[in-house]
C-alpha positions as CSV (number, residue, x, y, z in Angstrom):
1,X,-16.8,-41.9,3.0
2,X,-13.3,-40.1,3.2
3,X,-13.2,-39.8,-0.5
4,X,-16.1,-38.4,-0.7
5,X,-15.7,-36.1,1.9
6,X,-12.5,-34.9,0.8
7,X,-14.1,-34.3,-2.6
8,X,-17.1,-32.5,-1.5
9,X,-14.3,-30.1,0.9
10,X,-12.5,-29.9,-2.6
11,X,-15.5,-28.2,-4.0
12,X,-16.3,-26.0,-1.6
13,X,-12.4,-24.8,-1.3
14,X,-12.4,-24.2,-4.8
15,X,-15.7,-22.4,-5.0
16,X,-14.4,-20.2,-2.1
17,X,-11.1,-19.2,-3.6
18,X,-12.4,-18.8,-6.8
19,X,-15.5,-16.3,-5.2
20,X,-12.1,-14.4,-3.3
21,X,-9.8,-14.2,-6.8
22,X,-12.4,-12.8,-9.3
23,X,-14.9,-11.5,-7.0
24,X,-13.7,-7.8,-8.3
25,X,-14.0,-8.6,-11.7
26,X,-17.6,-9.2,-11.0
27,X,-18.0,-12.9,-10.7
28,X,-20.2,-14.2,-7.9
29,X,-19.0,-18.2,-7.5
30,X,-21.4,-19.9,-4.7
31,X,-21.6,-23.9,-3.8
32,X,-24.7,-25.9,-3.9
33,X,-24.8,-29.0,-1.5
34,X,-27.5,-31.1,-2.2
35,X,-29.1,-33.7,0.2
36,X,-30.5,-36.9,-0.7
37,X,-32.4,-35.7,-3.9
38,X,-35.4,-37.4,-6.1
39,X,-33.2,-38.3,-8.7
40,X,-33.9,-41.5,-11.1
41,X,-31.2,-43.4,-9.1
42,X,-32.8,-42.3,-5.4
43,X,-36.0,-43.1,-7.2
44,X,-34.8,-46.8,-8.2
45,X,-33.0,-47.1,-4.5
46,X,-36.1,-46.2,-3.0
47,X,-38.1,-48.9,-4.9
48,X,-35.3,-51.7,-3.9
49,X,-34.4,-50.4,-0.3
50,X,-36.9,-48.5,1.0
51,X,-35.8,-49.4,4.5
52,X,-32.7,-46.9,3.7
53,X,-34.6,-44.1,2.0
54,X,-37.5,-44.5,5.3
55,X,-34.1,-44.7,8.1
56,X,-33.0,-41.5,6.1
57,X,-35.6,-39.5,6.0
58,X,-36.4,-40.4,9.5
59,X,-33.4,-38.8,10.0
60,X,-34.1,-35.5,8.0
61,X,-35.4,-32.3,9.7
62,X,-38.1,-32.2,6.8
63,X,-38.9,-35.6,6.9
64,X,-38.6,-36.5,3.2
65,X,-36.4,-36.2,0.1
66,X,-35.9,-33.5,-2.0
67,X,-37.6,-32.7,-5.3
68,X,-35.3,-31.6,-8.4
69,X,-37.5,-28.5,-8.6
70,X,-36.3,-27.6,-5.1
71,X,-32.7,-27.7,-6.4
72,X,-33.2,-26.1,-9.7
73,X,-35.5,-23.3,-8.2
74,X,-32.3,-22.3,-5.5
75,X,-29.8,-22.3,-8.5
76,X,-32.0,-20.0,-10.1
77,X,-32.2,-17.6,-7.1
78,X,-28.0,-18.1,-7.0
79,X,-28.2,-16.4,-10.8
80,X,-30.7,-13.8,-10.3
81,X,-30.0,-10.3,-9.3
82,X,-31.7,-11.4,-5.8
83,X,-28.7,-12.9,-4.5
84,X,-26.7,-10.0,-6.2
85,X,-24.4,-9.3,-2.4
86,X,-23.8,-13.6,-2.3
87,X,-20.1,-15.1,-3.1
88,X,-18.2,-17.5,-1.5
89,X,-21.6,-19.2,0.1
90,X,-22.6,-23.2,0.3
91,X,-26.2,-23.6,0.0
92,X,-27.2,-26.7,1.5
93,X,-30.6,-27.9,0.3
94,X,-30.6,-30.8,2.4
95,X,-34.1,-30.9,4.4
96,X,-32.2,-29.7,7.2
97,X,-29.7,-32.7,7.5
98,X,-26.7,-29.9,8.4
99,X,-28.8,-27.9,10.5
């Protein structure tokens, strides 16, 4: 877990001192953190382990996994003029699980 920790701390680090050094020249740099996500590898550990898929969305303040479109759809919202006054932000789309 430290590596990835310190990786994912990397990533937002970066993301925030990039949103700080071009923010004038009119770049808006934002993090997404995505929880445990329907992706074919979740899908396939949910098939063989669905014990540790069940424990973690016990665990989830939604109760379930995300969807990709659930992802996608917030990335989208990142690029459009609606989130025009956001830099330097970490989305977590994570059911909740950092809540």
């Amino acid at each position: 877990m430290s590596t990835y920790a310190a990786t994912k701390h990397a990533v937002i680090g970066l993301s925030r001192s990039a949103a700080h050094d071009y923010g004038r020249s009119g770049l808006r740099i934002n993090a997404i953190a995505p929880g445990l996500v329907d992706t074919e590898a979740v899908l396939a550990w949910k098939q063989g382990a669905p014990e540790g898929t069940q424990a973690y969305e016990a665990m989830t303040p939604l109760g379930r996994t995300g969807r990709p479109i659930e992802v996608a759809e917030a990335a989208a919202w990142l690029l459009s003029d609606r989130a025009g006054y956001l830099t330097g932000a970490v989305l977590a789309i994570d059911g909740g699980m950092t809540a």
